[in-house]
Kinemage of the C-alpha trace (Angstrom):
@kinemage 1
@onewidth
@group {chain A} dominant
@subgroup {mainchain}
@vectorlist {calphas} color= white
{ca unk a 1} P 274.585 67.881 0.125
{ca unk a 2} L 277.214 65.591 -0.766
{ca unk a 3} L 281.448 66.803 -0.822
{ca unk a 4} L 281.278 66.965 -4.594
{ca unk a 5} L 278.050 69.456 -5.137
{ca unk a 6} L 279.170 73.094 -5.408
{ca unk a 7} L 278.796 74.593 -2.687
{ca unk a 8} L 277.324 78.567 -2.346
{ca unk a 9} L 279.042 80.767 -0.194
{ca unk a 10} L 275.369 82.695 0.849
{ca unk a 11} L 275.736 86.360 0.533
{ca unk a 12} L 279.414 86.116 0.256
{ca unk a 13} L 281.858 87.244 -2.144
{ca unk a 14} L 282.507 83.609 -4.192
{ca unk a 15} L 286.167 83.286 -3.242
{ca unk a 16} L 288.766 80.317 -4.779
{ca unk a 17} L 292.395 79.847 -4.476
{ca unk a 18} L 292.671 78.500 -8.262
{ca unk a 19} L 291.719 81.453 -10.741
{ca unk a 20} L 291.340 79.208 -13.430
{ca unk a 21} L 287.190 78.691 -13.205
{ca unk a 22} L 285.766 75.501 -14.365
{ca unk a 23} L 282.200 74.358 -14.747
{ca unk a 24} L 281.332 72.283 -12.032
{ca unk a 25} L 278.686 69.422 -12.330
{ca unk a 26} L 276.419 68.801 -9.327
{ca unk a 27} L 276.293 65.566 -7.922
{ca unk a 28} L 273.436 62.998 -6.822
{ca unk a 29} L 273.753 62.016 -3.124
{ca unk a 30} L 271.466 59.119 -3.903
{ca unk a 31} L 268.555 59.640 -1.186
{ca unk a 32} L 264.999 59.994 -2.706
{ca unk a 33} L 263.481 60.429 0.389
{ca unk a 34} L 264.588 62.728 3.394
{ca unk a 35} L 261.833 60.917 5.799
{ca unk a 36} L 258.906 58.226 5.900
{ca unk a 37} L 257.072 61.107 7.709
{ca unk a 38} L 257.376 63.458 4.321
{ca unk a 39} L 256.276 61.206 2.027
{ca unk a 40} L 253.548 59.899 3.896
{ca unk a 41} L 252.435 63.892 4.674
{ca unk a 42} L 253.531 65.494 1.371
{ca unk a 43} L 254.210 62.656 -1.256
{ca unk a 44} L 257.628 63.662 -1.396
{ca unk a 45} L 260.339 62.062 -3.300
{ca unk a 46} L 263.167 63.666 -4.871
{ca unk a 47} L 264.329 62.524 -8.749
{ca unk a 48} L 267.279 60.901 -9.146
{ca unk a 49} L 270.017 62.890 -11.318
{ca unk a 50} L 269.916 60.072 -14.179
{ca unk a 51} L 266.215 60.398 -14.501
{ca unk a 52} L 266.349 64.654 -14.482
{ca unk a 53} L 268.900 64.115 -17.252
{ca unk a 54} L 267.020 61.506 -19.674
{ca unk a 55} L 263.872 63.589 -19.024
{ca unk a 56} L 265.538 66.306 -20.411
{ca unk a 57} L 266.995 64.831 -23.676
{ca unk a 58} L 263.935 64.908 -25.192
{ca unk a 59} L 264.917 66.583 -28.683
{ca unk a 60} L 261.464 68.795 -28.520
{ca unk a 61} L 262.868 69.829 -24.482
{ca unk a 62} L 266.061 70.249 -25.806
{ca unk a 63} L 265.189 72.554 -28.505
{ca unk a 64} L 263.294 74.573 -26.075
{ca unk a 65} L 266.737 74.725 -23.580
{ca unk a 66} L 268.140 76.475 -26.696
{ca unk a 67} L 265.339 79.030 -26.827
{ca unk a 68} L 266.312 81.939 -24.099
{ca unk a 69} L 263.297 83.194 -23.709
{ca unk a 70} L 261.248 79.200 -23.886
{ca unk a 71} L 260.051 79.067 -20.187
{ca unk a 72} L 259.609 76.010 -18.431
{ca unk a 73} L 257.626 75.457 -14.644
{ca unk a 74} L 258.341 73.262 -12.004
{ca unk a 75} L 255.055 72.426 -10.069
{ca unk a 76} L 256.756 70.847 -7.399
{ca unk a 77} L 260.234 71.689 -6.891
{ca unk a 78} L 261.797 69.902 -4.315
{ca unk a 79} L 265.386 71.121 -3.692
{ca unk a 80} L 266.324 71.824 -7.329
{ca unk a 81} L 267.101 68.629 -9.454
{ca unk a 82} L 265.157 69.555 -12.301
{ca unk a 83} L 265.397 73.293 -12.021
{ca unk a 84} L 269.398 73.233 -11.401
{ca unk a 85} L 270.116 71.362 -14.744
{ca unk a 86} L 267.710 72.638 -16.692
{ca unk a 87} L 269.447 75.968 -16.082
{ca unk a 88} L 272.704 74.264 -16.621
{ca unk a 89} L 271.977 73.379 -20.091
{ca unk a 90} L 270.235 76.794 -20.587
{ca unk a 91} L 273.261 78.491 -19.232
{ca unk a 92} L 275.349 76.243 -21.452
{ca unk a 93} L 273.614 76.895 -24.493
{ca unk a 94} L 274.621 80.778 -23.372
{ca unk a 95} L 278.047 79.912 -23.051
{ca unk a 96} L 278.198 79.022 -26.378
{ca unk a 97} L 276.176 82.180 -28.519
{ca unk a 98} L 277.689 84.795 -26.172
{ca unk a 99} L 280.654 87.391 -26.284
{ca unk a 100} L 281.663 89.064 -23.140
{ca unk a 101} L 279.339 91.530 -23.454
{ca unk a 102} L 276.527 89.783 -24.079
{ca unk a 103} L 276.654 87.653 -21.992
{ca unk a 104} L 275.144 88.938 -18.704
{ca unk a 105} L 272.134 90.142 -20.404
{ca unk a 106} L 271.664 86.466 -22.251
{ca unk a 107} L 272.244 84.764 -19.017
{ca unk a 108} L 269.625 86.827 -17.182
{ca unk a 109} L 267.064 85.825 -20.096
{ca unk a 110} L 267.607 82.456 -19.188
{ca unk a 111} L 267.215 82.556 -15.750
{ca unk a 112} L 263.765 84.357 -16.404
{ca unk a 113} L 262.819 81.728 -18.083
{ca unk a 114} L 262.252 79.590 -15.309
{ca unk a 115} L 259.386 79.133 -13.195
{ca unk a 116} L 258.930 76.903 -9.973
{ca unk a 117} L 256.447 76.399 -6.742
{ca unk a 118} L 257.780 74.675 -3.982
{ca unk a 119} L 255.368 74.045 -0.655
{ca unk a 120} L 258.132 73.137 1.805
{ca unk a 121} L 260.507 75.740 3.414
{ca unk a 122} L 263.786 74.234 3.265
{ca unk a 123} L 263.229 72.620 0.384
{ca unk a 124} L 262.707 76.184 -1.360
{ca unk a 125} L 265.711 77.820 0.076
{ca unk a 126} L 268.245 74.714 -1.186
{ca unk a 127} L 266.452 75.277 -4.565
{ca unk a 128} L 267.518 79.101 -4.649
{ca unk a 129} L 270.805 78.140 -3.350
{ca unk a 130} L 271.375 75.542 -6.326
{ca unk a 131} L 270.195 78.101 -8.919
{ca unk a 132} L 271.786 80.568 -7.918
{ca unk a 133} L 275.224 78.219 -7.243
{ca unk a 134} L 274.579 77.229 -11.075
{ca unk a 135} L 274.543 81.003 -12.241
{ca unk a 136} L 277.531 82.413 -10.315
{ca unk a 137} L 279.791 79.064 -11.633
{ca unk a 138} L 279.043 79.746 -15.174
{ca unk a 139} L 280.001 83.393 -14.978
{ca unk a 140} L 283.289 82.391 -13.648
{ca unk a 141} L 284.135 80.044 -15.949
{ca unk a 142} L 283.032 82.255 -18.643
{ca unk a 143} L 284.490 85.347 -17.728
{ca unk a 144} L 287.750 84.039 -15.098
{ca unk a 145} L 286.606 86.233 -12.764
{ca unk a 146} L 285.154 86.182 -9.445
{ca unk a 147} L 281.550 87.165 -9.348
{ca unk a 148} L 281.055 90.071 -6.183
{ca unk a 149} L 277.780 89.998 -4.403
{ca unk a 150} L 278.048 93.712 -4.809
{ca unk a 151} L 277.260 93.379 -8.802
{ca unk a 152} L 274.205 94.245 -10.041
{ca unk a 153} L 274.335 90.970 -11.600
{ca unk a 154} L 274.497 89.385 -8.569
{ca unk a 155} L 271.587 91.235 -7.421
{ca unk a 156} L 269.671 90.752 -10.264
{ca unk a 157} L 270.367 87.558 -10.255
{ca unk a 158} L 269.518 86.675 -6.899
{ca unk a 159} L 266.119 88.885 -6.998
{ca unk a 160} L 265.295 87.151 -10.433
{ca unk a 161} L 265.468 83.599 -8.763
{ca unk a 162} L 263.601 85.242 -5.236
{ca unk a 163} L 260.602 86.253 -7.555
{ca unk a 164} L 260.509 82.902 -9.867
{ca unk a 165} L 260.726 80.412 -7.492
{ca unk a 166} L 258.349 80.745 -4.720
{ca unk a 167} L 256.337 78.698 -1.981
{ca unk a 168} L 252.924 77.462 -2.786
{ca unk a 169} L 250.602 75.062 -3.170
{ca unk a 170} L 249.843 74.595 -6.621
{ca unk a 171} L 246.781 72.625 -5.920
{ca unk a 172} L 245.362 75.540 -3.920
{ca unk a 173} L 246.994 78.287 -5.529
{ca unk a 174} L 247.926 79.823 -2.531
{ca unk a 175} L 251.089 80.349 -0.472
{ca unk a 176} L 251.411 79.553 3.138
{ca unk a 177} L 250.364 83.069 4.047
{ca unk a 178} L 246.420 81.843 2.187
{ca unk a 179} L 247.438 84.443 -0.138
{ca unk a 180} L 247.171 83.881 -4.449
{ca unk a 181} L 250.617 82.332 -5.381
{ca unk a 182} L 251.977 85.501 -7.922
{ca unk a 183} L 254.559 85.426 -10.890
{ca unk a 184} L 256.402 87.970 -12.857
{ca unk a 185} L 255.787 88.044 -16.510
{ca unk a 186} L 259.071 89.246 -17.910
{ca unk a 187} L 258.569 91.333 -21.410
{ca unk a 188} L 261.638 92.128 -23.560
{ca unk a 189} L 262.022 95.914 -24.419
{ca unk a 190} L 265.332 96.178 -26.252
{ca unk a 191} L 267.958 95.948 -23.277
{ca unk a 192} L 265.702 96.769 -20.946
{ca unk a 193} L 262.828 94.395 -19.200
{ca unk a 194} L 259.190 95.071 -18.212
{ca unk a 195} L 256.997 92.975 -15.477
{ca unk a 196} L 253.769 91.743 -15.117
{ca unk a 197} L 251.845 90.577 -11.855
{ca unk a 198} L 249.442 87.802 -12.510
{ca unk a 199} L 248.754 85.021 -10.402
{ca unk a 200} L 248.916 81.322 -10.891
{ca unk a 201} L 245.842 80.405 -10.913
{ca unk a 202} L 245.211 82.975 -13.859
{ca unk a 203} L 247.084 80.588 -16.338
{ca unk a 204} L 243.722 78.096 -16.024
{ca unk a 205} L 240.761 78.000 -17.143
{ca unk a 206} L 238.205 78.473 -14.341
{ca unk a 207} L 234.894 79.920 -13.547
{ca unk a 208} L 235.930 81.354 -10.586
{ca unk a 209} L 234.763 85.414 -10.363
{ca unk a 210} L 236.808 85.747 -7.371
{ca unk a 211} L 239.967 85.747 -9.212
{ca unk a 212} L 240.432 88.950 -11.075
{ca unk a 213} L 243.537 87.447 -12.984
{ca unk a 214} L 241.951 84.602 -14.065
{ca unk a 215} L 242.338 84.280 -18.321
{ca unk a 216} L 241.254 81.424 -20.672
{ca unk a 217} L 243.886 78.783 -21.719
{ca unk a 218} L 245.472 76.199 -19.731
{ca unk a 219} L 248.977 76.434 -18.109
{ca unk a 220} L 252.080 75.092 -20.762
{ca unk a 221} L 255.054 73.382 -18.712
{ca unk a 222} L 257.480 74.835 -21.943
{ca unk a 223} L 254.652 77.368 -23.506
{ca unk a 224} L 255.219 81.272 -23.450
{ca unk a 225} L 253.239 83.381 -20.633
{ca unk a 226} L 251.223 85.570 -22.549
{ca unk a 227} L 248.458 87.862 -23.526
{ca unk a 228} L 248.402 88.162 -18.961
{ca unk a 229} L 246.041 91.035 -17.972
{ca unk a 230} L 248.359 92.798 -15.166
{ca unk a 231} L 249.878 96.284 -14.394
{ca unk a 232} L 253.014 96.781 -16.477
{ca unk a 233} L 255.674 98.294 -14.474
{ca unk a 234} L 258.297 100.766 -16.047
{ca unk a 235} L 260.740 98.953 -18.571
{ca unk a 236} L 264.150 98.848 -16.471
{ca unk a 237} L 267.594 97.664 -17.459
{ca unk a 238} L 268.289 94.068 -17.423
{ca unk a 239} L 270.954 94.362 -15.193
{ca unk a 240} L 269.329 96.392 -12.233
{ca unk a 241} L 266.508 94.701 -12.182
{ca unk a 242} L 266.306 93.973 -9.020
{ca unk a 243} L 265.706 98.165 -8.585
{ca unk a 244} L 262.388 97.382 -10.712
């Protein structure tokens, strides 16, 4: 993590000497690779910044950043590039339609909204960091105020990103525990939300009778989960959440 990323002070009250909160832009240290050992083992190279960014200037991807409830998945996360500025620009498109009290409940629609699997560890817990690092800076620069990890924003917050972005294998479906990789559908009921269960390998088409969640229709990177056969938990309010 290079001097200029922000930096997340992990279940820790976000503290700065200068009340006057900015937005902060996260920088690219540059390295695509951590090790010849990873790629050759797990294929991995990170995105550069530049390349996250053009990506995402698509006009049909950037009408879809202005949709709150648009979702979009990262099969392979890596430690955040794409899932850091796509809530950026999600989170900036909040900035912009929201009052001060609507904006906690917009912000946590957006954050919903995205999906991610990640198969390495620490890879998955920078990811959360980043996301959650992205959420607490737009807060204070919206609101110049500090955001308290005793908030049930914070909480929801945090729980909303602990849910969404998991570790998996999305070639197997599975986590590292052999167990069916699972996702919350998150359903709208006036201010309050509702959840689904359903697992990942339910958004394919497959033959496989084994999977009870398994529905016809291939997965959408920017489609809508929907029409998911799952348990509906009781609606809760956006805000607590994480109590759901």
């Amino acid at each position: 993590m290079s001097k200029t990323e922000i930096s997340l002070f992990d279940e820790q009250q976000f503290k700065s000497t200068d009340k006057k909160f900015k937005i902060k832009t996260t920088a690219d240290d540059g390295n695509l690779i951590k090790s010849k050992d990873r790629v050759q083992h797990h294929g991995e190279v990170f995105t550069p910044k530049w390349m996250v960014k053009k990506m995402l200037s698509e006009p049909s991807i950037q009408e879809k950043l202005h949709d709150l409830h648009a979702t979009f998945f990262e099969p392979s996360a890596g430690e955040g590039a794409f899932l850091k500025e796509i809530l950026h620009q999600k989170l900036d498109h909040v900035d912009e339609i929201s009052n001060k009290s609507s904006w906690e409940n917009n912000a946590l629609w957006a954050l919903m909204s995205i999906y991610a699997i990640e198969l390495l560890e620490d890879n998955l817990v920078k990811a959360k960091r980043a996301m959650l690092d992205v959420f607490i800076n737009h807060y204070q620069a919206f609101m110049q105020k500090e955001l308290s990890i005793n908030t049930d924003l914070y909480k929801s917050a945090k729980y909303i990103i602990d849910v969404n972005i998991v570790q998996g294998n999305t070639l197997t479906y599975k986590n590292s525990e052999n167990k069916l990789i699972k996702f919350r559908e998150w359903i709208p009921s006036g201010s309050k939300v509702g959840q689904n269960i359903f697992t990942y390998k339910s958004l394919f088409n497959n033959d496989d009778i084994d999977d009870v969640d398994a529905n016809e229709g291939q997965l959408s990177l920017f489609g809508d989960f929907e029409d998911i056969d799952s348990k509906k938990n009781r609606p809760v309010q956006l805000t607590k959440v994480y109590e759901g």
